[in-house]
LOMARRO-481453 format. One record per atom (N, C-alpha, C): residue number from 0; residue in three letters; x, y, z. Coordinates in nm, 4 decimals. Atoms other than C-alpha are relative to their C-alpha. Layout:
BEGIN
+-----+-----+----------+----------+----------+
!   k !   r !     east !    north !       up !
+-----+-----+----------+----------+----------+
! NUM ! ALA !        X !        Y !        Z !
...
+-----+-----+----------+----------+----------+
//
This chain:
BEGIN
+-----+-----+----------+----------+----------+
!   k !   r !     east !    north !       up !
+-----+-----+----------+----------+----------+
!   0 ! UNK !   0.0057 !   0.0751 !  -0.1225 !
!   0 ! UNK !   4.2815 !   4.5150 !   8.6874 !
!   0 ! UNK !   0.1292 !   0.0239 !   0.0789 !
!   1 ! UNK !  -0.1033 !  -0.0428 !  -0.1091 !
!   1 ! UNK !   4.5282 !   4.6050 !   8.9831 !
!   1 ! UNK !   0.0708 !  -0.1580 !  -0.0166 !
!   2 ! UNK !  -0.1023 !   0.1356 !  -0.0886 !
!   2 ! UNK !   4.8117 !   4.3462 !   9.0655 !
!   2 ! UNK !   0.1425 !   0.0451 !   0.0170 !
!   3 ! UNK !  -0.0976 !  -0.0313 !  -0.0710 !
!   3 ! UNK !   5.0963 !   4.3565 !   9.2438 !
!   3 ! UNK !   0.1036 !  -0.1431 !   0.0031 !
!   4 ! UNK !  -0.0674 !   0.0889 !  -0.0323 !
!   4 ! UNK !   5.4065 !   4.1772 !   9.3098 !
!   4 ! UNK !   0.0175 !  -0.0609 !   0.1037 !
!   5 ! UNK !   0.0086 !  -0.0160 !  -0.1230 !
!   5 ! UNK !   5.4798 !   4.0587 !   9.6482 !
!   5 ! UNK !   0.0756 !  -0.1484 !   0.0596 !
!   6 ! UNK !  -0.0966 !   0.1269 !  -0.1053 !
!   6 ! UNK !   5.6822 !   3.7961 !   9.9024 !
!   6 ! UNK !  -0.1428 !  -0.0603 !   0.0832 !
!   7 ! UNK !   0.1030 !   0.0291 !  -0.0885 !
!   7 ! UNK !   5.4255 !   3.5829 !  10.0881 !
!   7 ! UNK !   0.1391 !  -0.0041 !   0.1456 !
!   8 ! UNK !  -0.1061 !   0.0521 !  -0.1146 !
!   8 ! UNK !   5.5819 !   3.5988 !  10.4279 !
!   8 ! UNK !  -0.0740 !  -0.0602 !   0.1770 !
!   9 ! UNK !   0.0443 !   0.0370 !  -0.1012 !
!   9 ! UNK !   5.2970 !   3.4348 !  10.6232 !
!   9 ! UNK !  -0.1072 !  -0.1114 !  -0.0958 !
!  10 ! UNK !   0.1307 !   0.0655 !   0.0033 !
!  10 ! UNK !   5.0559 !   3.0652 !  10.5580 !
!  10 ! UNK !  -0.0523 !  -0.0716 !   0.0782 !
!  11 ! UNK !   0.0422 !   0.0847 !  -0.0991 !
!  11 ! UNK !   4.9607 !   3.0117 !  10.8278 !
!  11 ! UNK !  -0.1749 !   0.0038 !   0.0164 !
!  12 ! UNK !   0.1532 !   0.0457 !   0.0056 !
!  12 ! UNK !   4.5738 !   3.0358 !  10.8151 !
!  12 ! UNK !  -0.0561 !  -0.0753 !  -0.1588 !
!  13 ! UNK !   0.1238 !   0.0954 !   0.1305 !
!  13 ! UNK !   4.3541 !   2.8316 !  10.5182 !
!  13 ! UNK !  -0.0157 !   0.0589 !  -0.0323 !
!  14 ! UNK !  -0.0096 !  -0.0224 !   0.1420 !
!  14 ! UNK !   4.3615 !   2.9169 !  10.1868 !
!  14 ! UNK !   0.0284 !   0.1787 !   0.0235 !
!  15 ! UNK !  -0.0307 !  -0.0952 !  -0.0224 !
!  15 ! UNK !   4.5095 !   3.2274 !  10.3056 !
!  15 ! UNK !   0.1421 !   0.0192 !  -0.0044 !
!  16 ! UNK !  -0.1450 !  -0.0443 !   0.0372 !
!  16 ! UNK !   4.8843 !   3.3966 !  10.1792 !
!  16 ! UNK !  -0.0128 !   0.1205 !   0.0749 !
!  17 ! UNK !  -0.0092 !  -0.1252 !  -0.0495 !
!  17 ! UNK !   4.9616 !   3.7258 !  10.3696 !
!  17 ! UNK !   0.1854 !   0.0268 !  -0.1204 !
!  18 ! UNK !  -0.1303 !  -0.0258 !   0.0487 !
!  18 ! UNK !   5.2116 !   3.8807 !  10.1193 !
!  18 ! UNK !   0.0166 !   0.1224 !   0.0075 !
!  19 ! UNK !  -0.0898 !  -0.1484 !  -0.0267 !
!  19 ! UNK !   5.4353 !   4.1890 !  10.1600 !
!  19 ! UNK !  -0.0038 !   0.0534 !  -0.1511 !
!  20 ! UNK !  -0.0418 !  -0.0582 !   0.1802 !
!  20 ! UNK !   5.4397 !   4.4247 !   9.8640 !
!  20 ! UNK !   0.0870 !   0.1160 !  -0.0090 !
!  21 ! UNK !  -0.1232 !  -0.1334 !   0.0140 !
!  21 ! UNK !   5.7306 !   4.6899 !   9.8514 !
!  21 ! UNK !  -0.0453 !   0.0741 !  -0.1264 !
!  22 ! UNK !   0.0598 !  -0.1249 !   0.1345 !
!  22 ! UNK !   5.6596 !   4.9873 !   9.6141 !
!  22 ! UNK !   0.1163 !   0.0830 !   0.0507 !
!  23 ! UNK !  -0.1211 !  -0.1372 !  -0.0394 !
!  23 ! UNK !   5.9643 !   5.2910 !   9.6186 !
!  23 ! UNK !  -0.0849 !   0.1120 !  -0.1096 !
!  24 ! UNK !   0.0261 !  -0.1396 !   0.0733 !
!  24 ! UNK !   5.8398 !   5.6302 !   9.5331 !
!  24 ! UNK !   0.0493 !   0.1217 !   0.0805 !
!  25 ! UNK !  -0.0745 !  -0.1181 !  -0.0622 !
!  25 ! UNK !   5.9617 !   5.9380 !   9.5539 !
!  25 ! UNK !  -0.0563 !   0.1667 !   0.0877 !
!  26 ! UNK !   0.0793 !  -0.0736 !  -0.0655 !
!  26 ! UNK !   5.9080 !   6.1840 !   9.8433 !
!  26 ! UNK !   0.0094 !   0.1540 !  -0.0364 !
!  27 ! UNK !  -0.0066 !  -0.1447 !   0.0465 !
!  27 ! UNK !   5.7972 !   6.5562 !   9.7686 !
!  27 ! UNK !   0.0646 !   0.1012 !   0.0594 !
!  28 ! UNK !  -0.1011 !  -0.1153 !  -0.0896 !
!  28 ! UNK !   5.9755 !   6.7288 !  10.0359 !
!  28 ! UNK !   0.1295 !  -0.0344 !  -0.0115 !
!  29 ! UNK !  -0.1638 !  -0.0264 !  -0.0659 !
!  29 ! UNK !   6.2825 !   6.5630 !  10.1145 !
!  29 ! UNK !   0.0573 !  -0.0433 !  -0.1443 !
!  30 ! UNK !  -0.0725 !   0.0355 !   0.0948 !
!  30 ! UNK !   6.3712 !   6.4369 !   9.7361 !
!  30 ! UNK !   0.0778 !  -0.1028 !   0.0128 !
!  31 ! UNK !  -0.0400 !   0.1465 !  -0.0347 !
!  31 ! UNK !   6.3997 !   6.1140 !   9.8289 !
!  31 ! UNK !  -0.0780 !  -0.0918 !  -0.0391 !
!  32 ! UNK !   0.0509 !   0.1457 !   0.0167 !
!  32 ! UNK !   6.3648 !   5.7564 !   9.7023 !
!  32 ! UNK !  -0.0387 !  -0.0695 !   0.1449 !
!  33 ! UNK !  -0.0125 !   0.0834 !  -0.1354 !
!  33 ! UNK !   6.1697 !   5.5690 !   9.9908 !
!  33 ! UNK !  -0.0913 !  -0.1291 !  -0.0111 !
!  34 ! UNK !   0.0881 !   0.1203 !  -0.0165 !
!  34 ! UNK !   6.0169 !   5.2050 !  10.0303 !
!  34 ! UNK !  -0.1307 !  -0.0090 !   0.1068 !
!  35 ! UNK !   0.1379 !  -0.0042 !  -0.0614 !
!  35 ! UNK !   5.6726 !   5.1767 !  10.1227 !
!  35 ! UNK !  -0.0517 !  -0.1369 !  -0.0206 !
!  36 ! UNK !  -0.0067 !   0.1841 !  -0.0353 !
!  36 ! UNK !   5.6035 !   4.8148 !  10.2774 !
!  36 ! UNK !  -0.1988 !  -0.0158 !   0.0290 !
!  37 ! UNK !   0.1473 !   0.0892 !  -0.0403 !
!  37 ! UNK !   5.2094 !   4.6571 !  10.2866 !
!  37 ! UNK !  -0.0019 !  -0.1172 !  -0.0319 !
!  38 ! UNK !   0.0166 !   0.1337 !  -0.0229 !
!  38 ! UNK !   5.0786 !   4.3405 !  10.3936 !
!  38 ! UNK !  -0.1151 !   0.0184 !  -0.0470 !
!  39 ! UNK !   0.1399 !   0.0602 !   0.0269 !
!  39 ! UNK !   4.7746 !   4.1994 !  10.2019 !
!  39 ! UNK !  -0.0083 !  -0.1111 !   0.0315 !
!  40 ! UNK !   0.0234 !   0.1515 !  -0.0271 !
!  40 ! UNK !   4.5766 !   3.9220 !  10.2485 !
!  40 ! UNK !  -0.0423 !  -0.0852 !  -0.1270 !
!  41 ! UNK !   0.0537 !   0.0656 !   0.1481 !
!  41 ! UNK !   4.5251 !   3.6858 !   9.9336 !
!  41 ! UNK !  -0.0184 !  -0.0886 !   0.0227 !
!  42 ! UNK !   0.1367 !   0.1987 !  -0.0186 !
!  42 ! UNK !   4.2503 !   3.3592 !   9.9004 !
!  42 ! UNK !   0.1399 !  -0.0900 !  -0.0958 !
!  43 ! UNK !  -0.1166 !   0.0934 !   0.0514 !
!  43 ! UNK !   4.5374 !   3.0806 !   9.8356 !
!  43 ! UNK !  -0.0911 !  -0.1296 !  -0.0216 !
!  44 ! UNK !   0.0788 !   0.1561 !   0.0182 !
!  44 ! UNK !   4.2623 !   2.8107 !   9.7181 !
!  44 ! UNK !   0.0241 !  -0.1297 !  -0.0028 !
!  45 ! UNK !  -0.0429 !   0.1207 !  -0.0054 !
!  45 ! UNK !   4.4771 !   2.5092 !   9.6594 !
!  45 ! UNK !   0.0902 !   0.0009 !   0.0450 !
!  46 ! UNK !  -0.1249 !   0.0013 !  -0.1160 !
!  46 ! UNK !   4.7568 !   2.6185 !   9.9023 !
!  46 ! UNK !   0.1635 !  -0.0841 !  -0.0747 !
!  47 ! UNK !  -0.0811 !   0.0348 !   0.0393 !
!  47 ! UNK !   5.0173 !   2.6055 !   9.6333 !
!  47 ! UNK !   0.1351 !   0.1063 !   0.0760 !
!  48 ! UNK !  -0.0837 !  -0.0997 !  -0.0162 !
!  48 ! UNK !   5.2289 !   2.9200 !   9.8008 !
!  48 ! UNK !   0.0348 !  -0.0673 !   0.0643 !
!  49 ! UNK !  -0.0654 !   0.0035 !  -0.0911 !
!  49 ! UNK !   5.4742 !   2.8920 !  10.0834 !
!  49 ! UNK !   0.0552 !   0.1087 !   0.0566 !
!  50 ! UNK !  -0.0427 !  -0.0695 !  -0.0478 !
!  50 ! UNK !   5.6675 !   3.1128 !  10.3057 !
!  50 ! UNK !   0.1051 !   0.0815 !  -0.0926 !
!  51 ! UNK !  -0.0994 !   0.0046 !   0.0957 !
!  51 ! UNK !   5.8924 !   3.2947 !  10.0750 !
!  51 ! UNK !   0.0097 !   0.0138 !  -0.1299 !
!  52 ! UNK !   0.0419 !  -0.0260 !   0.1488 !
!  52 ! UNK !   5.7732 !   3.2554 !   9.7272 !
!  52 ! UNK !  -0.0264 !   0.1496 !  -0.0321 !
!  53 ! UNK !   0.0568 !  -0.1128 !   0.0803 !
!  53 ! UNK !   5.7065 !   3.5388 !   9.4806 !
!  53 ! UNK !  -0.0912 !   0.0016 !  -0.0575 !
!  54 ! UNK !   0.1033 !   0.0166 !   0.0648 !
!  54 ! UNK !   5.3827 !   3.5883 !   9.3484 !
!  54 ! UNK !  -0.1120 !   0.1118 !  -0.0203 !
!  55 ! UNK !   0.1150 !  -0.1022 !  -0.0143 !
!  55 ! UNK !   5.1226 !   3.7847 !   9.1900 !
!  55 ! UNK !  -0.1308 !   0.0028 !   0.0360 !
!  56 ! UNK !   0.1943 !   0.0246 !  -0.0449 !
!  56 ! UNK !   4.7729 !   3.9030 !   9.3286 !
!  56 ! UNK !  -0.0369 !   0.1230 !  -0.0529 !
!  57 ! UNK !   0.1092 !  -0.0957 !   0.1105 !
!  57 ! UNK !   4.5049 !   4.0277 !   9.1720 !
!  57 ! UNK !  -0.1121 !   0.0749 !   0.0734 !
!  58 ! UNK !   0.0716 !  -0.0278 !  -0.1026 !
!  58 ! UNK !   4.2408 !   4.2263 !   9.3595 !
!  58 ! UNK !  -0.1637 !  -0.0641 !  -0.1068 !
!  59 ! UNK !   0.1462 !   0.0995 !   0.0165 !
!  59 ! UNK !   3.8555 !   4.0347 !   9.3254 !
!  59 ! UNK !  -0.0859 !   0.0678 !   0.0913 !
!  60 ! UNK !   0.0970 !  -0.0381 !  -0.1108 !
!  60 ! UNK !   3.5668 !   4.0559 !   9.5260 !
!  60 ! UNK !   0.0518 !  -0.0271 !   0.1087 !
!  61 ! UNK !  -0.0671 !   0.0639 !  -0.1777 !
!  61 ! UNK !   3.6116 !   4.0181 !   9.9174 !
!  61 ! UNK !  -0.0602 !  -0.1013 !   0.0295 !
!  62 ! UNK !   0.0561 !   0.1271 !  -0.0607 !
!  62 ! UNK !   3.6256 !   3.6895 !  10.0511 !
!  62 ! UNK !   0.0118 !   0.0068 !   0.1957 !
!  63 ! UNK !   0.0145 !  -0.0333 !  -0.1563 !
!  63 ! UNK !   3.6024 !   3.8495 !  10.4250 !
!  63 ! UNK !   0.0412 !   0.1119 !  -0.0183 !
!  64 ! UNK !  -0.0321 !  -0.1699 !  -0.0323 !
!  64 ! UNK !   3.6530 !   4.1888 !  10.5957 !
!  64 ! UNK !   0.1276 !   0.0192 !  -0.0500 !
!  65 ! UNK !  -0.1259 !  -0.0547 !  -0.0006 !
!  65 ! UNK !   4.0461 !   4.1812 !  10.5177 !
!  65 ! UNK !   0.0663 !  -0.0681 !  -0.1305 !
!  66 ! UNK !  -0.0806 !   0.0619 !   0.1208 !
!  66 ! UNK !   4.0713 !   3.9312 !  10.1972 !
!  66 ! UNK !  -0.0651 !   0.0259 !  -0.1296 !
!  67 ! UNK !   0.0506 !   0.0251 !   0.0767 !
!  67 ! UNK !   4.0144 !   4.0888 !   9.9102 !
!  67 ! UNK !   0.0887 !   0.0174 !  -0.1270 !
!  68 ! UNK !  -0.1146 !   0.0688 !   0.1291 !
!  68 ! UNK !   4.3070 !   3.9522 !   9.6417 !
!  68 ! UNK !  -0.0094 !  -0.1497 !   0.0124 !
!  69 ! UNK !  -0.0088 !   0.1263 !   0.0223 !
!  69 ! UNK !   4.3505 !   3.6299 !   9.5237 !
!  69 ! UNK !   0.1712 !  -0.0526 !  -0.0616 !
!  70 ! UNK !  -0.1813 !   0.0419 !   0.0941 !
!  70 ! UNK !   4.7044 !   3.4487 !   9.4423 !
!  70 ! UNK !  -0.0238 !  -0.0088 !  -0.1632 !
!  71 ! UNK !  -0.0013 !  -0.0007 !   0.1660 !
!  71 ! UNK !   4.7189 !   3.4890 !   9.0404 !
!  71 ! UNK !   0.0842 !  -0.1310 !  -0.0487 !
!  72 ! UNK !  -0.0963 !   0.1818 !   0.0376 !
!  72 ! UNK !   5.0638 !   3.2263 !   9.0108 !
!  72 ! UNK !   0.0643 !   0.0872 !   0.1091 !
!  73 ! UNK !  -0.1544 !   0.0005 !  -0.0764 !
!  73 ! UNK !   5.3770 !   3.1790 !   9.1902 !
!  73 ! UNK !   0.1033 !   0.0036 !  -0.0880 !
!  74 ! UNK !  -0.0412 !  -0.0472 !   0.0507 !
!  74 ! UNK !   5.5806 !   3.3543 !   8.9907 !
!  74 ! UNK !   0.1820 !  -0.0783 !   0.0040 !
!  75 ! UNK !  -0.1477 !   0.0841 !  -0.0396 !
!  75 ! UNK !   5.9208 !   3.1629 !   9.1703 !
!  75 ! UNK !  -0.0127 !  -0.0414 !   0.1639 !
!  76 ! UNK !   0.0070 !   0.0300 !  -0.1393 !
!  76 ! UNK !   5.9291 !   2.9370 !   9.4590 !
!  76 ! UNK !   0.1114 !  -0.0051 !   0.0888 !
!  77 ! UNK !  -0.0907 !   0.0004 !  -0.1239 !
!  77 ! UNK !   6.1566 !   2.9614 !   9.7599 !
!  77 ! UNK !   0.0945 !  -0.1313 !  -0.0265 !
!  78 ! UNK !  -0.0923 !   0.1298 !   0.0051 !
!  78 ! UNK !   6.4790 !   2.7541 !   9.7533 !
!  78 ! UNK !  -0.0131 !  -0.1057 !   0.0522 !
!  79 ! UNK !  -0.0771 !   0.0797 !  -0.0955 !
!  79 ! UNK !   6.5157 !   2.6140 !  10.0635 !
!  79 ! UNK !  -0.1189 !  -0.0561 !   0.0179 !
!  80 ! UNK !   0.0878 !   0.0798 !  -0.0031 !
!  80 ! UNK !   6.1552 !   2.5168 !  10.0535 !
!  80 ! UNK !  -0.0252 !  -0.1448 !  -0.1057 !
!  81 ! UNK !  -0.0034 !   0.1174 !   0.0892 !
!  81 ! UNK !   6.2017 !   2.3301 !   9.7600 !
!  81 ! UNK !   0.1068 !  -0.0890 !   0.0067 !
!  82 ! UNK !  -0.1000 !   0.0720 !  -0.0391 !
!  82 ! UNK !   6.5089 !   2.1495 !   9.8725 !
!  82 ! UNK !  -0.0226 !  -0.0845 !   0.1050 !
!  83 ! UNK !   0.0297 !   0.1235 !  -0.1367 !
!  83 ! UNK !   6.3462 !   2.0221 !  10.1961 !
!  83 ! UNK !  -0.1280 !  -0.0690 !  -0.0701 !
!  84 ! UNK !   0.1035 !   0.1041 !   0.0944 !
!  84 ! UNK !   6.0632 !   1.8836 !   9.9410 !
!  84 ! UNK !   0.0549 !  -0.0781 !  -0.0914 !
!  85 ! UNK !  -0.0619 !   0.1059 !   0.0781 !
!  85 ! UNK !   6.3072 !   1.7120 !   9.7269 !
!  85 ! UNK !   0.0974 !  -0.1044 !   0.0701 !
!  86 ! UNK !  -0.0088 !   0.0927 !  -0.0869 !
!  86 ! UNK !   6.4636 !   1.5910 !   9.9963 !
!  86 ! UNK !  -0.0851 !  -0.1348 !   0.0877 !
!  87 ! UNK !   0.1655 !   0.0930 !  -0.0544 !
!  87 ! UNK !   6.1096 !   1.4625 !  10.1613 !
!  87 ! UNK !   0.0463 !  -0.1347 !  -0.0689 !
!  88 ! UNK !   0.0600 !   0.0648 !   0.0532 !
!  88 ! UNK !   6.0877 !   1.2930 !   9.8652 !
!  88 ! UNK !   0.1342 !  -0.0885 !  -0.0617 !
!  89 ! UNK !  -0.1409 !   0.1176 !  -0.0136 !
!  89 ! UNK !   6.4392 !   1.0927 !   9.8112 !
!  89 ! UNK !   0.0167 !  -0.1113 !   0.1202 !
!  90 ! UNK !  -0.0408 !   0.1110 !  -0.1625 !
!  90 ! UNK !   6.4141 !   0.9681 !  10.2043 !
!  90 ! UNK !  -0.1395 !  -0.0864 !  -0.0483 !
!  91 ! UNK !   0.1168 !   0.0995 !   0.0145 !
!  91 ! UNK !   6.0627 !   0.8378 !  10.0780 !
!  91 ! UNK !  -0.0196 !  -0.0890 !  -0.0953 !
!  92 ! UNK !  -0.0170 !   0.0976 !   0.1064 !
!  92 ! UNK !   6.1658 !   0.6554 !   9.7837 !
!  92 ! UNK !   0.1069 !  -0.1031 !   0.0529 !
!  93 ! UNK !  -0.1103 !   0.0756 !  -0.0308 !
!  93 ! UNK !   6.4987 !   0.5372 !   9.9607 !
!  93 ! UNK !  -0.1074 !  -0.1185 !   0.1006 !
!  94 ! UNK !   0.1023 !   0.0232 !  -0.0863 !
!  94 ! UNK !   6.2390 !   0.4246 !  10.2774 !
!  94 ! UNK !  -0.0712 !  -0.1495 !  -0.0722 !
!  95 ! UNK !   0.0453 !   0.0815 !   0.0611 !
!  95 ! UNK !   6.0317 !   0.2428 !  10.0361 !
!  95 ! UNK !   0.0622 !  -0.0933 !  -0.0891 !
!  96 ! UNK !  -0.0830 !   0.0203 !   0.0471 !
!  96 ! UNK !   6.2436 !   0.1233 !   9.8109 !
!  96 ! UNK !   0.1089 !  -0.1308 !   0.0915 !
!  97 ! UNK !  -0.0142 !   0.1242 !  -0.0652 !
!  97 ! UNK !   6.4252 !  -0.0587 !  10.1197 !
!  97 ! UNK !  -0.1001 !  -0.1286 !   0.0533 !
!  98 ! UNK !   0.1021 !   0.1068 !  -0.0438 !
!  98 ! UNK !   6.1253 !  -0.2441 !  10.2128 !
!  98 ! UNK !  -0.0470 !  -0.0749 !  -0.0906 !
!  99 ! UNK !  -0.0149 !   0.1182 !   0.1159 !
!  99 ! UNK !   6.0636 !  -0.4030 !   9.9177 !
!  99 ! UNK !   0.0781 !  -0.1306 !  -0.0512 !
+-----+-----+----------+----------+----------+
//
């Protein structure tokens, strides 16, 4: 089964990750290492990814003309995303917490 590594660096449509996948191979003429950049589209079903994360996809059947991978895991999530979610969630305990 194919899978790949990859950066999501777009969620902005439903249950949809657009992740970047870098691959380096080497070219036959010039004897050169070079990075070769694609964007897939992968079915994010419970919209655990974010902007940023690392994660693998697996290729599946197509769930439309352009989606046909699925997120596998999230391999490591984004810092700064998880810092403004632990933050969220301190102002919402402090919040509550005063009203009581």
């Amino acid at each position: 089964m194919r899978t790949f590594i990859g950066q999501v660096v777009s969620t902005r449509m439903q249950k949809t990750a657009v992740v970047m996948v870098e691959r380096v191979k080497k070219h036959v003429r010039l004897d050169k290492w070079v990075k070769y950049r694609k964007k897939f589209k992968a079915h994010d079903e419970h919209g655990v990814c974010n902007t940023g994360d690392e994660v693998r996809i697996k290729i599946c059947r197509p769930h439309s003309k352009t989606k046909t991978w699925t997120v596998d895991e999230v391999l490591r999530k984004n810092p700064a995303v998880v810092y403004q979610q632990r933050k969220a969630a301190e102002e919402a305990a402090k919040t509550a917490g005063g009203t009581a």
